[in-house]
N, C-alpha and C positions, 0 to 999 in steps of 0.2 A: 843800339849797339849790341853788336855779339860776340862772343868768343870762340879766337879758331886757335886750334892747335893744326901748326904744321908738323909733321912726322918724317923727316930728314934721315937715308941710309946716308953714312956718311963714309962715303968713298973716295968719291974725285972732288976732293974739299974745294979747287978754283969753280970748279960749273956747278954742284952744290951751294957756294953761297952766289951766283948767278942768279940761280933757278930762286933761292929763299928771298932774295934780294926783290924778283918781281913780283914773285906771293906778298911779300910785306909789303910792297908800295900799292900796289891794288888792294887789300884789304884794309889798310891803314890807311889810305888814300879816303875809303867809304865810312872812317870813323869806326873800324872795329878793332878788337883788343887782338895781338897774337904772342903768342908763347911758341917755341921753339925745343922738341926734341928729337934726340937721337937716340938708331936704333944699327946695330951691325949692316944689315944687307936690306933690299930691296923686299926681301919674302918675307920680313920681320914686320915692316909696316900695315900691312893689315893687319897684324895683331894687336899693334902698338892701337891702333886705333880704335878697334874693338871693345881694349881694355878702358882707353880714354872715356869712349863714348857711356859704359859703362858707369862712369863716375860721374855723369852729367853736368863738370863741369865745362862742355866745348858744346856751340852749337853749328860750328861744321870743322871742315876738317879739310888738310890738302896733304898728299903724299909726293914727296921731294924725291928722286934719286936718280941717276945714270948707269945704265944696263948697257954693255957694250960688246960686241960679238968678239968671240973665243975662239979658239979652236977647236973644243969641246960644245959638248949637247948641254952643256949647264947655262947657258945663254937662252935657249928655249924654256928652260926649265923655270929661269927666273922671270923671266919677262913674261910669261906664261901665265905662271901661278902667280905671281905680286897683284896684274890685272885682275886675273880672276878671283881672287880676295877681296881685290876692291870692292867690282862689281857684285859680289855677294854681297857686301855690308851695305852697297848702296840701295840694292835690292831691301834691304831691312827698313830701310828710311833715312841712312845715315848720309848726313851729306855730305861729300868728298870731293875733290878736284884729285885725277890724277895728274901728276905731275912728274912720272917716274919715264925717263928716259929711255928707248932702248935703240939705239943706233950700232951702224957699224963700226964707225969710228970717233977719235975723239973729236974731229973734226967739226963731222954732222952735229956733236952732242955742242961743241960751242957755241952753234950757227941758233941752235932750239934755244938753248940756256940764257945766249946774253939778252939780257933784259931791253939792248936798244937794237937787238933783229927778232929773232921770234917768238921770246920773251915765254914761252910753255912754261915759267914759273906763275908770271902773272894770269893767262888762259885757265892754269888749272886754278887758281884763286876765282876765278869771273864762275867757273863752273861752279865750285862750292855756293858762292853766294847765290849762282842761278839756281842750284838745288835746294838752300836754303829759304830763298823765297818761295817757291813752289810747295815746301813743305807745311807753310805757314796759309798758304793760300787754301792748302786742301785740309790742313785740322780742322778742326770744327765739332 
C-alpha cells in the first residue's frame, strides 16, 4: 500500500470533485491510502507537490484541476506552465498523474471530468501508479 496525495486547484468545485472522485476510486480501488489538498490555481500545483514530495510522506502523486480558454493569453500561460511543472518534477523521479484539464469550454471539461465518460481523473491516477511501479522496478 502507498501514499498518494492528490493536489486539487479548486476552481470549478462540480468537475473538480468529478475528476478527485475518479482519482480516489482507482487509487482506492488498488488498496492505496489518499489525502486531499488544495491549492488557489492550476500553476500552484507543482509546487504544492514539490513541497509534498519533499516531506516524504507520499509516494506518488496526482494534480487535479480545470483550465478553460479565456479571452486572454493567460490560458496558455497556465495550461502551459502547470504541464511543464509537472513534467519537470516528473523528470526528478517523482511520480505524478496529470490530471489538470485544459479545454475550451466547460462542456469538453464535463465530458473528461465525469468519472462514468472519460473519467481523466481516474487515467491520471492509473498513470501515477504506472510511474510508481516503474520507479520501484528500476531502484535497486
Amino acid at each position: 500500500m502507498a501514499r498518494f496525495l492528490i493536489v486539487e486547484a479548486r476552481f470549478y468545485s462540480h468537475l473538480n470533485d468529478m475528476l478527485i472522485a475518479g482519482a480516489r476510486d482507482e487509487l482506492e480501488e488498488k488498496g492505496h491510502e489518499v489525502e486531499v489538498v488544495t491549492v488557489p490555481g492550476a500553476l500552484e500545483i507543482p509546487a504544492a507537490i514539490a513541497l509534498a514530495a519533499e516531506s516524504g510522506q507520499y509516494e506518488g502523486y496526482v494534480g487535479i484541476g480545470v483550465v478553460i480558454r479565456g479571452e486572454t493569453y493567460h490560458f496558455e500561460i497556465v495550461a502551459g506552465e502547470s504541464a511543464r511543472g509537472i513534467m519537470a518534477l516528473t523528470m526528478d523521479g517523482i511520480a505524478i498523474g496529470n490530471g489538470i484539464l485544459t479545454v475550451e469550454n466547460e462542456e469538453q471539461a464535463l465530458v473528461r471530468a465525469d468519472p462514468a465518460q472519460k473519467n481523466k481523473g481516474g487515467e491520471a491516477a492509473k498513470a501515477a501508479l504506472s510511474l510508481l511501479e516503474l520507479s520501484g522496478r528500476f531502484a535497486a
